[in-house]
N, C-alpha and C positions, 0 to 999 in steps of 0.2 A: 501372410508373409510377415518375420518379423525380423525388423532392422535394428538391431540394439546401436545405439549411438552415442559415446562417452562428449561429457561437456566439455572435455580438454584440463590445462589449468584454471581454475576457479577465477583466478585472480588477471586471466587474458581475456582476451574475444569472444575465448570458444564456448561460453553460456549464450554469447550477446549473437554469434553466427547460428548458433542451434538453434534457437528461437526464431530468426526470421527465417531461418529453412524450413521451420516448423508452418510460419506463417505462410510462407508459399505451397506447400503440400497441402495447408487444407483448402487453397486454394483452385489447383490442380491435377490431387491425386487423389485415391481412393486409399491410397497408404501412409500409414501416420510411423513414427520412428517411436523404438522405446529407448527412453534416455537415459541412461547412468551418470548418477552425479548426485550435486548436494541439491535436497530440493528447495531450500531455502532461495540458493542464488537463481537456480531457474525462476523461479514463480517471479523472485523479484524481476527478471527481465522481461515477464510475459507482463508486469504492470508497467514497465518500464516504455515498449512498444504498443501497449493496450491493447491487445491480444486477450480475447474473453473465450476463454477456452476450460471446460473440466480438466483439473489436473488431479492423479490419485498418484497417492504414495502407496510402493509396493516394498518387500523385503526381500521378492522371489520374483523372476519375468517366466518360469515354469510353466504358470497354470494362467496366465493371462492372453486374452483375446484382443489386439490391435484395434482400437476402433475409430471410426472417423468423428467422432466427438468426445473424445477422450484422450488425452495425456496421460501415458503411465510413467512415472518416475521412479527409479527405481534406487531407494534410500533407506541406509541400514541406520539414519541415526546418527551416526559415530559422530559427527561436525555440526551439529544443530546448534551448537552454543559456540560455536567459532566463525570471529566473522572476517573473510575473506576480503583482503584490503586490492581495489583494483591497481595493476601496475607494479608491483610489489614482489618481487622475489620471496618464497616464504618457506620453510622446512614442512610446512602443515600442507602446503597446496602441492608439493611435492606428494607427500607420501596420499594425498589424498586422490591427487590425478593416478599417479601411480595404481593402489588399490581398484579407482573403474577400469583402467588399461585390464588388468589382473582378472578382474571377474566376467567383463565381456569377452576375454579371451576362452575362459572355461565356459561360457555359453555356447563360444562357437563349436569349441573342441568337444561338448557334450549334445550337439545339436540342440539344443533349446534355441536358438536364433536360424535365422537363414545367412546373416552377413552379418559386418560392425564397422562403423563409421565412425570416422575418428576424429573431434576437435584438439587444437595443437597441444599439445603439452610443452613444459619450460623444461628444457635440459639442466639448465641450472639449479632451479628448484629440485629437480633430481638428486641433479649432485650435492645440498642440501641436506636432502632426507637419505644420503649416504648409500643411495641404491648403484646397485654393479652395473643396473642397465642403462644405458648411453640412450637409448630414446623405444618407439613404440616395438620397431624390429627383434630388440634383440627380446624383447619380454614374448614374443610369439615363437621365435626358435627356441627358446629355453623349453617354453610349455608344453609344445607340440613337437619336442625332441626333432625337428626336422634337422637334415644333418647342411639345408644348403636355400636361404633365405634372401630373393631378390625386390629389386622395387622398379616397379616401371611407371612413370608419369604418362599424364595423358592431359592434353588439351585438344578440343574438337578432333579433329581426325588423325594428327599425327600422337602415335607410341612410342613413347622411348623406355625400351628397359634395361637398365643399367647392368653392367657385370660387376663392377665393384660402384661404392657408394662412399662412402664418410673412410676414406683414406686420404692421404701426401697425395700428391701427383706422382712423387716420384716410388711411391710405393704403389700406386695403381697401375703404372706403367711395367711392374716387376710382375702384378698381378694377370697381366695379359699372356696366358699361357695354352696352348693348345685344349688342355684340359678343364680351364675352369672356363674359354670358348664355349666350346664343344657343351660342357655342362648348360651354360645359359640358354644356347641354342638349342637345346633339347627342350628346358625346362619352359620356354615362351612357346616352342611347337605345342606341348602337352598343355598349358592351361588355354592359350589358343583355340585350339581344338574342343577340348570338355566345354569354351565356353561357344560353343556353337559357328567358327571358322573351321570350313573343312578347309585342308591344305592351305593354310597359312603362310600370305612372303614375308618372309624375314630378310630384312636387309640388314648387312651386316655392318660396321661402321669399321674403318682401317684408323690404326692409334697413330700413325706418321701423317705428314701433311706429301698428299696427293698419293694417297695410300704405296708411301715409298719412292714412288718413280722408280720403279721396275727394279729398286734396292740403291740407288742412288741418296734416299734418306731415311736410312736405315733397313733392319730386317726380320722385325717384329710378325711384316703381314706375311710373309714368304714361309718363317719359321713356326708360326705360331698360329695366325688366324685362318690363313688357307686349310691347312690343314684339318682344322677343326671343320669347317666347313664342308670341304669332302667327305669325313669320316660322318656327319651327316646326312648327307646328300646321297651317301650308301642307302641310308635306310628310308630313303621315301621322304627327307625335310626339306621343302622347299626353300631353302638358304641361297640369297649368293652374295658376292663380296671377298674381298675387302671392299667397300666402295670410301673415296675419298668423302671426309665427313663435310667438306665445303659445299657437296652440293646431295649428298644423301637426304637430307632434311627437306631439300625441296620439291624432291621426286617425290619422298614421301605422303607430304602436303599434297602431292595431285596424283596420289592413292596410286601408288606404283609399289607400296610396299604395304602390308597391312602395322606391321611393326619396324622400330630399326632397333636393333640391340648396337648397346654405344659403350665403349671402352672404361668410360672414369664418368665419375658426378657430374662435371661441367658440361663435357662434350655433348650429354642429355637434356642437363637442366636447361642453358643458356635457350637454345632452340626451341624449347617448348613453353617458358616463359616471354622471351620476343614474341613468339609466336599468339600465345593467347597466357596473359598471366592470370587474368583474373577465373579462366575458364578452367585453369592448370590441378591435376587433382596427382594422389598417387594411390599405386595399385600392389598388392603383396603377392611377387610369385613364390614357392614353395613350401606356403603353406597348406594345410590339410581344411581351411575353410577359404569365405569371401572377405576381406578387408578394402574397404578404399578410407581417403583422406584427403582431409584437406594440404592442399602444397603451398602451405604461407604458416607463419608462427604466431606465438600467441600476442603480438602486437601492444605490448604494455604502456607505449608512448601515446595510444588512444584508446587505451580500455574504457575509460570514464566516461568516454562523450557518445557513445553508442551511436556510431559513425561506419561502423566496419565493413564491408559488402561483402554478402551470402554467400556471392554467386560461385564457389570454389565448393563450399559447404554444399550446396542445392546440386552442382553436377554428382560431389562425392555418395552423395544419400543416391541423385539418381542412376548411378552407372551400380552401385549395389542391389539396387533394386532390380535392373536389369540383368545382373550376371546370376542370383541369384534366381531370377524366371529363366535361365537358361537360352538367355535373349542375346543375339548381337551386340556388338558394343557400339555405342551411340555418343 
């Protein structure tokens, strides 16, 4: 099995989080991650942890065999002589996060991987090195021409997958329409399902507070999500809802639902962070491979003191590894 694993921006966490998820797999698994990134700043974190591990520099993860005494790094060169300043905003750590984002995506899309994990990238370093793409998402819908790309987070048991993400409020609220409903709920039935839940419950999350009262405050869930939901529920999807999102989350929690699909960013993130932040990862529905990640950024106010904890990294590597054996989600 192999997990390609990008080190994020250079100059954040995400060398210093890949490394000790590195260290707890050799620990506990028989599965090692192969890394994309510079291998410079890798190795320097594996001296950094003291982590005595073979590390090889590769140019191709093709023809390579995962193994449990072995690091494969996977390094074209290009930054060997640039040194990645920790904390730091940089046009270089842009285009250079960037470029791993870019090539473990074409691993996934050409099957040479099984999954890709992902350490955070700087949005701003993006914007920097003058790239279109707003962050990891929109570089997988570009690649993989998919016409309709969601993200659902996950801490311990509850699922939250969002219908819209990085909008206004008042533009996610225009986005809640019978149709792109309807689309999500289809799209969490199907990767659902492929990943080994037959008949999946999807709970639905209502955008008004106390999903309306019966049209009293507003009529969003009557016009728009109901509906969606039935025209579902035709074809054999275990949907229901609108359900008031005050206490959706909690029914959840005591596994009354396997997922809730939630309206806008907050109404997902908020609950599953309270809920467990450190444990908090996110998950890519509609694309044509497996992606998880970590659900926290690249943390520039403690890059230097190699302080950061794993444990978002360590679930992210192991729900890919999981989805990828066509295992329940854990």
């Amino acid at each position: 099995m192999k997990i390609a694993t990008t080190i994020g921006d250079p100059s954040g966490i995400g060398p210093e989080v890949v490394v000790k998820s590195i260290k707890y797999f050799l620990e506990n698994s028989e599965i090692l991650p192969i890394v994309i990134g510079d291998s410079k700043t890798v190795n320097e974190m594996f001296k950094i942890n003291k982590l005595q591990i073979e590390t090889r520099i590769v140019d191709s993860v093709k023809n390579i065999s995962p193994s449990k005494k072995t690091i494969f790094i996977f390094d074209d060169n290009k930054w060997k002589n640039h040194e990645f300043i920790k904390g730091i905003n940089s046009k270089e750590a842009g285009i250079a996060s960037h470029e791993w984002v870019e090539y473990a995506t074409d691993l996934a899309l050409n099957r040479d991987v099984d999954a890709i994990c992902t350490a955070p990238i700087n949005k701003e370093s993006w914007q920097l090195a003058k790239f279109k793409d707003i962050g990891h998402q929109e570089i997988f819908k570009r690649k993989s021409k998919s016409d309709y790309v969601a993200t659902m987070l996950v801490s311990k048991n509850l699922r939250c997958m969002h219908l819209s993400t990085h909008l206004s409020l008042s533009e996610a609220c225009k986005y809640v329409t019978k149709e792109n409903v309807e689309r999500a709920i289809r799209l969490t039935h199907k990767h659902f399902t492929e990943w080994g839940i037959n008949n999946p419950r999807i709970g639905v999350a209502a955008l008004n507070p106390h999903a309306s009262d019966g049209g009293l405050i507003g009529d969003t869930e009557d016009k728009e999500i109901l509906p969606a939901i039935k025209a579902c529920d035709k074809d054999g999807i275990n949907a229901t809802g609108p359900h008031p999102a005050d206490s959706i989350f909690y029914d959840a929690i005591r596994n009354k639902y396997d997922v809730v699909v939630v309206m806008y960013h907050d109404q997902g993130h908020i609950p599953i962070k309270v809920y467990g932040f450190e444990e908090s990862i996110s998950v890519n529905l509609g694309v044509p491979f497996i992606r998880t990640s970590v659900d926290h950024g690249t943390a520039f106010d403690i890059a230097k003191e190699n302080i950061a904890d794993p444990t978002s990294m360590i679930e992210a590597m192991k729900l890919a590894i999981n989805l990828s054996g066509k295992s329940k989600l854990v």
